[in-house]
C-alpha positions in Angstrom: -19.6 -1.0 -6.0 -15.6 -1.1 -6.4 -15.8 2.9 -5.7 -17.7 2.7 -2.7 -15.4 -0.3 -1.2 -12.3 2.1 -1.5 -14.0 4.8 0.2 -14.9 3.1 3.4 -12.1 1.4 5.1 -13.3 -1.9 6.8 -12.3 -3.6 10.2 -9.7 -6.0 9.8 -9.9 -8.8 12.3 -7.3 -9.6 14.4 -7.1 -12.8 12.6 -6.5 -10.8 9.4 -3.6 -8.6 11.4 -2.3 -11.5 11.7 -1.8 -13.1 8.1 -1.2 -9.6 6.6 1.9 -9.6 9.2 2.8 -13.0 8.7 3.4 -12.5 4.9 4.8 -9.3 5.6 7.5 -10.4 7.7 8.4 -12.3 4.3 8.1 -9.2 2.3 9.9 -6.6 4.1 13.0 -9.4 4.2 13.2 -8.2 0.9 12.3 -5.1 1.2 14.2 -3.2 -1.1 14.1 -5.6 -4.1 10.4 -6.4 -3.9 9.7 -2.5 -3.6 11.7 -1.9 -6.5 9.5 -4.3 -8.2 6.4 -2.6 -7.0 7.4 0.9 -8.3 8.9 -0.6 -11.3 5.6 -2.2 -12.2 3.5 0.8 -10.8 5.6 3.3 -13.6 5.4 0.8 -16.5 1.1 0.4 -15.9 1.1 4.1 -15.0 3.7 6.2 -16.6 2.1 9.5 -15.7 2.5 8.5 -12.0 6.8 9.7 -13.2 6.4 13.4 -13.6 6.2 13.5 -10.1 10.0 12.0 -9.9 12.3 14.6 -11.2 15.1 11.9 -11.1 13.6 9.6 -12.5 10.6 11.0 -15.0 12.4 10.5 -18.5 13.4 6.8 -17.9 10.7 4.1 -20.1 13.3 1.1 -19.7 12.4 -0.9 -16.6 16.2 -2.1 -16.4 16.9 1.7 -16.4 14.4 1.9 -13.4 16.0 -1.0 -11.7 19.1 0.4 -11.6 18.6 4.1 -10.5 19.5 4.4 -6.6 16.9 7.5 -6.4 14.1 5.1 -7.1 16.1 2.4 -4.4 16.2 5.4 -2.3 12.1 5.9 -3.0 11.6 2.2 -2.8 13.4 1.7 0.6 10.9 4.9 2.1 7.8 3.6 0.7 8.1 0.1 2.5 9.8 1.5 5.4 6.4 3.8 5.3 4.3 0.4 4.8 6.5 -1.6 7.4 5.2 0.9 9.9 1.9 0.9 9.3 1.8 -3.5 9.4 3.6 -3.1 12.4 1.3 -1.2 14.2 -2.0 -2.4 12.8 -3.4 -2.9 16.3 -2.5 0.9 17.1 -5.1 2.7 15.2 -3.9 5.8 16.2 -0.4 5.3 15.3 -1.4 3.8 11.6 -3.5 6.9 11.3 -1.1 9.5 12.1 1.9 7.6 9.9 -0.8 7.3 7.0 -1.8 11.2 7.8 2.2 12.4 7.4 2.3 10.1 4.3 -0.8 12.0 2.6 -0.2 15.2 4.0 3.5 15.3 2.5 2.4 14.3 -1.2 -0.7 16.5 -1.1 1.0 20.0 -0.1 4.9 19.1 -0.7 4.8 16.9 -3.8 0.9 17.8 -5.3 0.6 14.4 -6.2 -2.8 13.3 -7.0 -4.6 10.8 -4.4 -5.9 8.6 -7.2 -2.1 7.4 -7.3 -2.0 5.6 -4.0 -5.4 3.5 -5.0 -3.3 2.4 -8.2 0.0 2.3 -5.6 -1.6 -0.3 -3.3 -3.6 -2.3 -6.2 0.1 -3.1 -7.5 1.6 -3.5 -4.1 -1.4 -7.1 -3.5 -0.4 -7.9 -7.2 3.4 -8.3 -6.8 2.9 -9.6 -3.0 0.5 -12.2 -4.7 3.0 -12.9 -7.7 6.4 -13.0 -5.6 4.9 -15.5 -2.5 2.1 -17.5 -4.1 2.0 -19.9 -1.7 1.2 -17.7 1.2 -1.5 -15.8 -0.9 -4.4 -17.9 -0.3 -8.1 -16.1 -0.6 -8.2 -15.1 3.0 -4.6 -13.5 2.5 -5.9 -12.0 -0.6 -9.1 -10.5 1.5 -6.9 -9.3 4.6 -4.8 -7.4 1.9 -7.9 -6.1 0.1 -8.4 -4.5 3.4 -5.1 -3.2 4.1 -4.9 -1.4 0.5 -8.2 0.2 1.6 -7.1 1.7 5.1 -4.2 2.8 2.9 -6.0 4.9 0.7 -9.0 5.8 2.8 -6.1 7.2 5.7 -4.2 9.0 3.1 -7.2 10.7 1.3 -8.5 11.7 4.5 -5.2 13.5 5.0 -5.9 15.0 1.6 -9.1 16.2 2.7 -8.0 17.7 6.0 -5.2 19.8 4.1 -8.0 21.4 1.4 -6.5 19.4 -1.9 -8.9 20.2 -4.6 -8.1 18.2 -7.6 
């Protein structure tokens, strides 16, 4: 069931946009601190996720992690990347083609392997959820779920469209 789910994006209601961008708004305030802590806690769960991070591959202490401005820089990109994306969830055709760059980049450029952005966006709701608890209620939680899923579903289409073969 949880592998069908991620490989069919579902609508998100306009009432959804709306909570997703609410607690975003929040979020991206911090943007560089709370992605730090994203890719921080995505590298510690998933350490082979680092060989793709030249600058970055060889370092296990997370204090290490916090301090090293290439994965700032990385951090910064990935919610500026996001921040789009939220932005424009009512332009499907923008989210699309930001999402298709995204994918498109990490498939030919970088070879990383799509599975990454699933784990990527599981940790991205789990730190949202842990850093503003009080705006994570269960529909925020579902409207998230979503977002996650048009992530990945966007990005692997991109994936698909270039020829990856894993």
């Amino acid at each position: 069931m949880e592998i069908e789910r991620w490989e069919r994006s579902e609508e998100i209601s306009d009432a959804e946009k709306k909570v997703i961008q609410e607690i975003w708004s929040r979020v991206y305030a911090n943007c560089e601190d709370v992605g730090v802590s994203i890719l921080i806690r995505f590298f510690v769960n998933f350490p082979s996720a680092k060989q793709y991070f030249s600058q970055f591959k060889h370092m296990e202490d997370p204090l290490e992690m916090e301090r090293s401005l290439q994965l700032r820089k990385h951090a910064r990109r990935v919610m500026g990347a996001i921040n789009t994306v939220v932005e424009n969830l009512n332009d499907s055709e923008k989210v699309s083609s930001v999402l298709a760059l995204v994918g498109k980049a990490h498939a030919l450029k970088h070879k990383v392997e799509p599975i990454y952005f699933k784990k990527l966006t599981g940790v991205m709701v789990e730190v949202i959820a842990e850093e503003y608890p009080n705006d994570f209620t269960p529909e925020a939680h579902g409207a998230w779920t979503k977002m996650k899923t048009l992530i990945y579903t966007h990005v692997t289409a991109a994936y698909k469209e270039v020829g990856w073969a894993q």
